[in-house]
C-alpha positions as a printed NumPy array, in Angstrom:
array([[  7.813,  12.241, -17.16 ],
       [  7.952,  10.8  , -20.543],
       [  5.126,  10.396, -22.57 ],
       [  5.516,   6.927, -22.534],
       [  5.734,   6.702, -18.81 ],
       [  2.337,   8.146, -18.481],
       [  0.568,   5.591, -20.949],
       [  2.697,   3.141, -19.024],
       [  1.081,   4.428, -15.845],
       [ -1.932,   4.854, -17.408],
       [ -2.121,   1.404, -18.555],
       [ -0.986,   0.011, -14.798],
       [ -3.935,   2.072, -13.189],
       [ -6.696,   1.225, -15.386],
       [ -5.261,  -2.893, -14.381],
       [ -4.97 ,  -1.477, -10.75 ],
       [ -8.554,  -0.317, -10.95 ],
       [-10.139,  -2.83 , -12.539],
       [ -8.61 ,  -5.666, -10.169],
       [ -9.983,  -3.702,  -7.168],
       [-13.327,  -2.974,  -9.098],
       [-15.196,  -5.562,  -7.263],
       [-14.938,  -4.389,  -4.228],
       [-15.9  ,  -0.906,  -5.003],
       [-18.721,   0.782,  -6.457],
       [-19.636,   2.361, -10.041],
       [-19.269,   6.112,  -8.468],
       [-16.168,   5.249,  -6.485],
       [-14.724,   3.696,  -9.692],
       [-15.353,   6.716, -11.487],
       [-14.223,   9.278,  -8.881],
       [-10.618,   7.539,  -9.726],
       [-11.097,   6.939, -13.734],
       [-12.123,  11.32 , -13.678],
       [ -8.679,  11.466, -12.627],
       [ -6.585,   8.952, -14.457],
       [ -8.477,  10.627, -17.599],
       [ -6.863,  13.815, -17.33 ],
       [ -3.513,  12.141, -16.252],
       [ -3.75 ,  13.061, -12.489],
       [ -2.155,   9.583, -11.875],
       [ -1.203,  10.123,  -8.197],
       [ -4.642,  11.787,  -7.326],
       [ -6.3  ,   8.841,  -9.053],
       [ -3.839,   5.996,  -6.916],
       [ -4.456,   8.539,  -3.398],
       [ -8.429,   8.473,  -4.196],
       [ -8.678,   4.748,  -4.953],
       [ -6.373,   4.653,  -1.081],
       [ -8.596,   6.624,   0.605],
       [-11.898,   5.054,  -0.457],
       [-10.46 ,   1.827,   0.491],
       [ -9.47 ,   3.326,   3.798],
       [-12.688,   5.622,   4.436],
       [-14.921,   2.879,   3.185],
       [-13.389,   0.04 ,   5.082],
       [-12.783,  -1.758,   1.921],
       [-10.956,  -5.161,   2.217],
       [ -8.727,  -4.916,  -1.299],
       [ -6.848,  -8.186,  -1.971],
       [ -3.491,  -8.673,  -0.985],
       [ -2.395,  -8.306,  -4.508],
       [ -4.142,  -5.475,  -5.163],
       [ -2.201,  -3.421,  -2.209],
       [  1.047,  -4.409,  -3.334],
       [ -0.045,  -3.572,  -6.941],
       [ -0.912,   0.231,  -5.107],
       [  2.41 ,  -0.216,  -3.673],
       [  4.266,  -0.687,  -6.753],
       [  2.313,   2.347,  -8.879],
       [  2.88 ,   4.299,  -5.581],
       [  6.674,   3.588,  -5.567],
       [  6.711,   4.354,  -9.132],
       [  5.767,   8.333,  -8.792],
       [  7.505,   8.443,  -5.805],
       [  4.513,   9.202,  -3.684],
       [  4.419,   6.255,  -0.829],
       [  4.558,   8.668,   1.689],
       [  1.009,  10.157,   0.971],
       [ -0.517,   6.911,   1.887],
       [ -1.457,   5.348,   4.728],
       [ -0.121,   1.896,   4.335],
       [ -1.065,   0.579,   7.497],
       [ -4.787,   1.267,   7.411],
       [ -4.962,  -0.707,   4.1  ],
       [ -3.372,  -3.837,   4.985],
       [ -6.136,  -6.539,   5.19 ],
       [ -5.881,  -6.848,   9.092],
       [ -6.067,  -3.704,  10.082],
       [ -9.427,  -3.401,   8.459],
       [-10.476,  -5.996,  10.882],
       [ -9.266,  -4.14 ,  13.946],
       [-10.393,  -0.867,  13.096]])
């Protein structure tokens, strides 16, 4: 990657996190920011996922497809369980 591609997905995953911050708290946050500091982008999108998922977090709709798109972006959809974020399936368990 560019470096301009990484500030660009830099940039996107400091939005991504701060849209989702209020459902998550300050050491969650910063488990994610440690790795979007040293440019670990897809670590920092797979931790934000599984916190979401282990935590039973309900992230907006908005917020998943923003995940989505940054996950689409480094080619890494596969590493995520989709399904287990969708609002809905939070509710089902």
């Amino acid at each position: 990657m560019t470096p301009s591609r990484f500030s660009q997905l830099d940039v996107r995953l400091r939005s991504l996190l701060l849209a989702a911050s209020p459902y998550l708290t300050a050491s969650e946050q910063g488990e994610v920011i440690a790795f979007i500091d040293v440019d670990e982008y897809g670590l920092a999108l797979e931790t934000l996922a599984g916190i979401a998922i282990e935590e039973r977090k309900q992230l907006p709709a908005e917020v998943i497809l923003a995940m989505r798109a940054a996950a689409a972006r480094m080619a890494i959809q596969d590493r995520i369980d989709w399904r287990r974020l969708e609002p809905d399936a939070a509710s089902s368990g």
